[in-house]
N, C-alpha and C positions, 0 to 999 in steps of 0.2 A: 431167152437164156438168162439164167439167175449167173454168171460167172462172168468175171470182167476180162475178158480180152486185151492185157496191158503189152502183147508185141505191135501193135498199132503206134503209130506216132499220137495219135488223140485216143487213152484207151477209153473201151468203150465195151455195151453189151446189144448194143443195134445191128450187130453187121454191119460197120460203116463201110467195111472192104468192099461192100458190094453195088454199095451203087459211087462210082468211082466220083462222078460229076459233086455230092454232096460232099465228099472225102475231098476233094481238091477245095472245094470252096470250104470250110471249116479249117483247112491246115494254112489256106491263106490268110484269114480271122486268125489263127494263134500266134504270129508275130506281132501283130499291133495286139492282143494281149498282152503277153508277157511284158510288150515296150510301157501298156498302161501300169502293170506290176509293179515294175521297178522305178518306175518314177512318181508311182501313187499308192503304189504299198506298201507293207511297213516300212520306216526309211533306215539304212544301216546295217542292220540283220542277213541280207541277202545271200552273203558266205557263210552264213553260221548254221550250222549241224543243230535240227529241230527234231525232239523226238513226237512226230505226228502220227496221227493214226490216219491210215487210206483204206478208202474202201475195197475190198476183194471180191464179193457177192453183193447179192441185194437183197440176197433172205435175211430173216427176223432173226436170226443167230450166226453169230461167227461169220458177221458181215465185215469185219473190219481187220487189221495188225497193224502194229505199229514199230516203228524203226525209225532212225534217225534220218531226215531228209533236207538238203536245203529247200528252202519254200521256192526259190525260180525254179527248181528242177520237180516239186512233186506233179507226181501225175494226174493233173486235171483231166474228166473225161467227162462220159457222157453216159448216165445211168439209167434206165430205168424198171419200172418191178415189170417181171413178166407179165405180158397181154394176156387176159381172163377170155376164153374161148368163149363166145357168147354172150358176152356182157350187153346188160342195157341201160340206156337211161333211165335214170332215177326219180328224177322230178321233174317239173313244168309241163308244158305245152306236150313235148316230145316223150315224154314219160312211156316206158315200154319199150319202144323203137330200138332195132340196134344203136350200140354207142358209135359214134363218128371214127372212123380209121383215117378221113381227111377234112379238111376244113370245108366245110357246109358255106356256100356264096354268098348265102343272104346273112351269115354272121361275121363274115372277114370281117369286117372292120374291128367288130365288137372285139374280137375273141384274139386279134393283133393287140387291141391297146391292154387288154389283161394282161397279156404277157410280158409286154412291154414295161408296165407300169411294174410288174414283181420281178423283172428281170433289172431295172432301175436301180431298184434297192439293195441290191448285191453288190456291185461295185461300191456303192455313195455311203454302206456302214465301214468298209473295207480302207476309202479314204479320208470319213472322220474319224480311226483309230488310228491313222496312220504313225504319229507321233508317240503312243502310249507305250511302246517298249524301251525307250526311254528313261520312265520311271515307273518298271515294276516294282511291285513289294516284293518278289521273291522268284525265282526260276520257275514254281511251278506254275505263276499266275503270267507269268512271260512266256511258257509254253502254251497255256489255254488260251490269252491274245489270238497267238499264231494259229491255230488250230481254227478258233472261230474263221478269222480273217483267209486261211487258204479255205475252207469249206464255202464261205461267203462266195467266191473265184468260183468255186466247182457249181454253186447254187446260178453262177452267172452262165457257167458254159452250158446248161440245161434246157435253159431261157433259147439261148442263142441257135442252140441246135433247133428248137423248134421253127425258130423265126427261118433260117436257112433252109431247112426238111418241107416246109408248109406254106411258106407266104413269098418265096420268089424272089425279084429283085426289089421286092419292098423288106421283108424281112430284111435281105442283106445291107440294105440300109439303115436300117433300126438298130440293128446290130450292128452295126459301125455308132452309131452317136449314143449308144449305149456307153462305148470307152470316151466319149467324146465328153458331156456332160461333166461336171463338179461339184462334188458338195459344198454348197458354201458360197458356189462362186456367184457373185449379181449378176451376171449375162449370161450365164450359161447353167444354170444348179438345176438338180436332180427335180424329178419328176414331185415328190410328197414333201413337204417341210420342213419331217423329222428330221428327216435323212441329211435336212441343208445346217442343222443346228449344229455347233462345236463341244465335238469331246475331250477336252483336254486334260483332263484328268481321269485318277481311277473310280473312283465313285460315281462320275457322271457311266464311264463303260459299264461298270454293273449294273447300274439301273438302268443304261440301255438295252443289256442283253438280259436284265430281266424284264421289259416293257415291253419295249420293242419289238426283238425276238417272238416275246410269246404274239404280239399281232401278228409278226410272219408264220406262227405255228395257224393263229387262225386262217388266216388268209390262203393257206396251204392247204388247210381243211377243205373250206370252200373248193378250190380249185382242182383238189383228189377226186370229187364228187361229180367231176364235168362230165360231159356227153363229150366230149372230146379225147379220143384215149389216151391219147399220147401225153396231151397235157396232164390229166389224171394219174396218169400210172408213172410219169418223171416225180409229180409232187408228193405221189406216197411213200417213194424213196427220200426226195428231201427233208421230209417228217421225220426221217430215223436222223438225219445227221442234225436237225435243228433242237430236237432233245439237248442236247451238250451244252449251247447256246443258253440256253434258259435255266441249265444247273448250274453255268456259272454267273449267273445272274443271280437266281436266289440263293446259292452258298455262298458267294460273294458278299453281298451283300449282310448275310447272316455272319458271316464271319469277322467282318466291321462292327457288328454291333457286338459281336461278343466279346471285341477287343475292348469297346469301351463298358462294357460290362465291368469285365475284370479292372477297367483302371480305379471305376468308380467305388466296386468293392474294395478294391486295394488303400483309396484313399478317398472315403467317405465326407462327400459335402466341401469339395474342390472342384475347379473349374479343371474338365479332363485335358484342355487345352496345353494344363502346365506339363501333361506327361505325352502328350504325344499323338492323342486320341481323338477321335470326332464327337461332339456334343452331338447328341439322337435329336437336337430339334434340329441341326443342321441336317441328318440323316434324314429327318423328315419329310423336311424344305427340297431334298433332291427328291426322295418319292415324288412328292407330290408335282414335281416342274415334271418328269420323265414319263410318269403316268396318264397327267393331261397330254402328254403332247402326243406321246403313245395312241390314247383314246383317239384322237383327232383324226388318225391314220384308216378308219372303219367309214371314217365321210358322214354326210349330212344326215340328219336325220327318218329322215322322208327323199327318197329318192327315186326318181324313176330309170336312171340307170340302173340300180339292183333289182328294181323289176323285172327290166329288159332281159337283164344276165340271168334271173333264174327263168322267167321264161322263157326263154329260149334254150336252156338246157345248159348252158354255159358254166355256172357257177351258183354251188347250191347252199345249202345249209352246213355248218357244222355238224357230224355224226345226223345225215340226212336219214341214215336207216332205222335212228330213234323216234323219226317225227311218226305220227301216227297219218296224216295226210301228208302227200307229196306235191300236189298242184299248185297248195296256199291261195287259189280260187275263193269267192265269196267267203271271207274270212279277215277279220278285222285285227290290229293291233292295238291297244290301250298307250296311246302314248302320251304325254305333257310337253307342251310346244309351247316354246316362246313366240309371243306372237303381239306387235303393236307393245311392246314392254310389259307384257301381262304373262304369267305360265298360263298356259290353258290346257286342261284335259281333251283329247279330243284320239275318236277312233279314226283309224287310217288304214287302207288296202294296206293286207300281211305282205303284200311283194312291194310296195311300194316301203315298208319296214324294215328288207330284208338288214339294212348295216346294224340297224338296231339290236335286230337278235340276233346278229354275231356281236353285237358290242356285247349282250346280254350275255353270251357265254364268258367273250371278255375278262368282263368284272368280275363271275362268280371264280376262274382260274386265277385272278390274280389276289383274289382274298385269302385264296389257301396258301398263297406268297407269306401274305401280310401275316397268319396264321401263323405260320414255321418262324417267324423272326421274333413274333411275342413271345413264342417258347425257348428260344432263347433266351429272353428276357425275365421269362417264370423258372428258366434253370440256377439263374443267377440271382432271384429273388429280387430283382429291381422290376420296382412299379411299373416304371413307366413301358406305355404299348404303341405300338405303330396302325394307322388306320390307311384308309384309301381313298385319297377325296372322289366325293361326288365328278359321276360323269361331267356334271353341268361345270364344274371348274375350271375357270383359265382356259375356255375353248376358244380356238380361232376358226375353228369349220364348225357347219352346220347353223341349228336356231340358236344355240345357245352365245355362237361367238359373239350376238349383236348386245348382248347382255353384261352380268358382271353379278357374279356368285361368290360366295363363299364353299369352304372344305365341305359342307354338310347338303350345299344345293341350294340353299334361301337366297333368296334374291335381295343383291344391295346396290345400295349406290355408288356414284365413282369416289364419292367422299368415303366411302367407308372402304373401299377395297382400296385405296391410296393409303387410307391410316394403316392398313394390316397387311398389303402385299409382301413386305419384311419380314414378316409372320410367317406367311406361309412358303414361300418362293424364295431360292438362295439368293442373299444377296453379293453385294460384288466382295464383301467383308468376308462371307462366306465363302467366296469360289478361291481367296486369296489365302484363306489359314490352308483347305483343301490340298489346292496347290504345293504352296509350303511344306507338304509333308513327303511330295510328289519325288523323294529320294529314292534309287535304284537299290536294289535290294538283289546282288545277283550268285552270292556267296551259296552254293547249294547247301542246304538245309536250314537256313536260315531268311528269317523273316520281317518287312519293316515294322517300325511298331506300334503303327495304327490299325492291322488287321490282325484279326488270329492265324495260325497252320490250319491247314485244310484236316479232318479227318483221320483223310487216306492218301495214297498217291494215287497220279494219273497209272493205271494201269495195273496197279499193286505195288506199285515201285518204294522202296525205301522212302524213308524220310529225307538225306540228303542225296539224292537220287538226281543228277546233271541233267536237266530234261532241255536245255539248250545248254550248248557248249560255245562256251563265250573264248 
């Protein structure tokens, strides 16, 4: 069914009514939800009238409305795109074959820690924003917060349903230390790195939900593509709601730099500082920290767990139906490995590559990021451009973390990345002006004055349009 069934206490488009046994066990998981909610999501807000948008369908139109909601109360459920009558696997080993209706024995394990590991990541961005409404610049960037942050919740209960529907009394315990886990926290933090790093500011969020996010857009790709239906057809509906995610990452983003645009035109050959504005190297300095850390998120280079995962049908390529072969059998990839302190060219089995060439899509979607912010910068006739460091930058996984590159990929020494890390990576002088600007902004239609007004409204809405009612 494409239509959400919201008289359910978890709404939903499974039929969860019908098998009673998963219905109780999922409504006993939503109280210790909501407990992780309110004591680890946004903090403060929790009475206040959000104008959200919830999803009503799952088709590609007029899937959504929006209405003023408190966020304890929006309706988290359980979505996903209607089952393709006959669908087949795509690629690997199993290529052809019906697609999975239930979890295949000789991949549980695999095909648990997948879900596991992306169901992770929902909660752990959810509790490093927890703070940022705080100091928004302005109601509408304090409504898209909230909006990311309850979708994040909805991206979690997806995860969960599976673990519950498919994996038994192990699911249901995964899905308990799911709410368990913290970002951040030294004995207990999230599964990927990213996710343990602190957002405490607005700049760091945008470049997280433009980095970041779009990894979850890939990772989502991959995981639409499985021989597992369930999995696949929950992930091709989170793709509609992770879009939003990634526009306010790069119009965020773009809209910082337009502000200092204008101050610099305004007051040519001044430090932007004195009016209120972000210096673009600083701008830079966070691309570049959010981006490596982003990249990091795709894994090692050479792996034989993405082997495993595409052969075995699990998890496949990015836009798998553009590849012209599907198996990746006898087929090599061109990679350059750090190896013994040397780069070295060298071919490597295409499955043994697979992070790589999704890192490779990656990179080419976040240059068109990089793309849209120059043009900003060519509206306003200021020089300067923003670039995309080098994969090999500031990595902590894979060949590269044993190393130490520069923005462009050349390999240097620790003397030389000690003279320039300043240069490229914010420093604390930098997190602190940042900071400093971090004043709430909640007067509707009005803006702080380090970023530009958006556009448009969320929805169509007016310019002074109450999109949280404070």
């Amino acid at each position: 069914m494409s239509s959400i069934d919201y008289s359910q206490k978890i709404p939903n488009n499974v039929d969860l009514a019908s098998d009673k046994r998963l219905q109780r066990a999922l409504e006993a998981w939503q109280p210790s939800y909501i407990e992780w909610w309110n004591s680890m999501g946004p903090t403060d807000f929790n009475t206040k009238e959000i104008y959200l948008r919830t999803a009503v369908s799952v088709d590609a139109s007029g899937w959504a409305n929006f209405g003023f909601v408190k966020m304890p109360e929006y309706r988290w459920g359980i979505f996903l795109e209607p089952q393709q009558q006959g669908r087949k696997i795509g690629f690997g080993d199993h290529m052809g074959e019906d697609a999975w209706q239930q979890v295949p024995g000789e991949y549980r394990n695999w095909l648990r820690r997948l879900i596991v590991t992306q169901g992770d990541t929902e909660p752990a961005s959810v509790e490093q924003q927890r703070l940022l409404g705080h100091t928004a610049p302005s109601l509408y960037d304090l409504r898209n917060l909230f909006q990311v942050n309850v979708e994040e919740g909805r991206h979690l209960w997806a995860m969960v349903y599976l673990l519950h529907t498919y994996f038994g009394r192990d699911g249901r315990e995964e899905a308990e230390e799911l709410l368990q886990r913290r970002s951040g926290n030294p004995d207990h933090p999230r599964i990927l790195s990213t996710f343990n790093e602190p957002c405490e500011d607005w700049l760091s969020f945008l470049c997280f939900t433009m980095f970041t996010d779009r990894d979850g857009k890939f990772q989502l790709l991959t995981l639409a593509e499985s021989g597992f239906d369930p999995l696949a057809r929950t992930c091709r509906f989170m793709l509609t709601e992770e879009a939003h995610h990634m526009f306010v990452g790069q119009t965020g983003v773009g809209r910082v730099i337009e502000r200092t645009c204008q101050v610099m035109k305004e007051h040519p050959g001044q430090d932007v500082k004195q009016y209120g504005a972000i210096p673009m190297e600083i701008i830079q300095r966070y691309i570049n920290f959010w981006s490596a850390s982003s990249t990091d998120l795709f894994g090692a280079e050479v792996s034989s767990n993405s082997a495993n995962f595409f052969g075995a049908g699990l998890k496949g390529r990015a836009y798998e139906d553009r590849q012209e072969e599907h198996t990746a059998l006898n087929q090599e990839y061109a990679l350059t490995r750090f190896t013994d302190g040397k780069l070295v060219d060298e071919n490597v089995a295409l499955r043994n590559a697979m992070n790589e060439v999704l890192r490779d899509e990656y990179v080419k979607d976040n240059l068109k990021g990089i793309d849209y912010w120059n043009r900003v910068c060519e509206r306003y006739e200021n020089p300067y451009r923003f670039s995309l460091p080098h994969r090999r930058f500031n990595r902590k996984i894979g060949d590269y973390a044993a190393g130490r590159f520069d923005l462009e990929g050349n390999l240097i020494d620790e003397r030389t990345w000690l003279a320039n890390a300043d240069k490229w990576l914010p420093t604390a002088a930098d997190k602190q002006y940042v900071k400093s600007l971090m004043v709430p902004c909640y007067k509707p239609g009005k803006i702080a004055g380090w970023i530009a007004p958006p556009p448009k409204g969320v929805d169509n809405q007016a310019e002074d349009f109450e999109y949280v009612r404070l």
